[in-house]
C-alpha positions as MATLAB code, in Angstrom:
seq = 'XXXXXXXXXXXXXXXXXXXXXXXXXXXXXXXXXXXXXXXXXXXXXXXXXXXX';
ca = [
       7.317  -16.401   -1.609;
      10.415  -17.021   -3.356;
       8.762  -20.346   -5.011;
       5.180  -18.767   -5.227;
       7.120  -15.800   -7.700;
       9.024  -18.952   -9.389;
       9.294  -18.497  -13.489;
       7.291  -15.389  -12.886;
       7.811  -12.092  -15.227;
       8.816   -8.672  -13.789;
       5.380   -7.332  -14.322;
       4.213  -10.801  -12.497;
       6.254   -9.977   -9.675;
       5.497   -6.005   -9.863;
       1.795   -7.193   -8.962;
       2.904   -9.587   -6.117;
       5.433   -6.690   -4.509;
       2.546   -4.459   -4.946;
      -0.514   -6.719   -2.895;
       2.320   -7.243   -0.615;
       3.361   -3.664    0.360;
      -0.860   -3.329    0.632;
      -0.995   -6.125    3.342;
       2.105   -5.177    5.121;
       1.333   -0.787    5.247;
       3.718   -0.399    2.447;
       7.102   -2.701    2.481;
       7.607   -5.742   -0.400;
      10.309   -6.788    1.798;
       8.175  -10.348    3.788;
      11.858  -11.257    5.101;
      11.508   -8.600    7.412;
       8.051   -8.828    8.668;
       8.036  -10.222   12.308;
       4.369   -9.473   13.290;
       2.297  -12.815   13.600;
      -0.803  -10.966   11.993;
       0.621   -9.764    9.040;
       2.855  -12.969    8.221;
      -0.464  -14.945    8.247;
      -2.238  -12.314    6.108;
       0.312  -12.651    3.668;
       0.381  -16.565    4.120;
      -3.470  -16.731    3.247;
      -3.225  -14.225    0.362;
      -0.954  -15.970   -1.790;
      -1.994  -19.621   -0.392;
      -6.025  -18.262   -2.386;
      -3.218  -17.431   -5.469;
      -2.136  -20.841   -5.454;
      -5.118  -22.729   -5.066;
      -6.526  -20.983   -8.161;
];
């Protein structure tokens, strides 16, 4: 995450915390996600974000 939001601009990042707290029920914080589900929901959300 920390290189995906690389040379980004706060209102970039606003938008990445914000599809983040809506895959993880409402926390930006990924560090502290430990559920297997939710780490690869967030993996294969931003991995479509880089590919485009």
């Amino acid at each position: 995450m920390m290189k995906h939001c690389e040379g980004m601009n706060a209102e970039q990042k606003s938008v990445v915390a914000a599809k983040l707290k809506q895959i993880t029920g409402g926390t930006a914080n990924y560090r502290n996600i430990t559920d297997e589900s939710i780490l690869r929901k967030i993996y294969e959300a931003f991995k479509e974000d880089n590919e485009a």
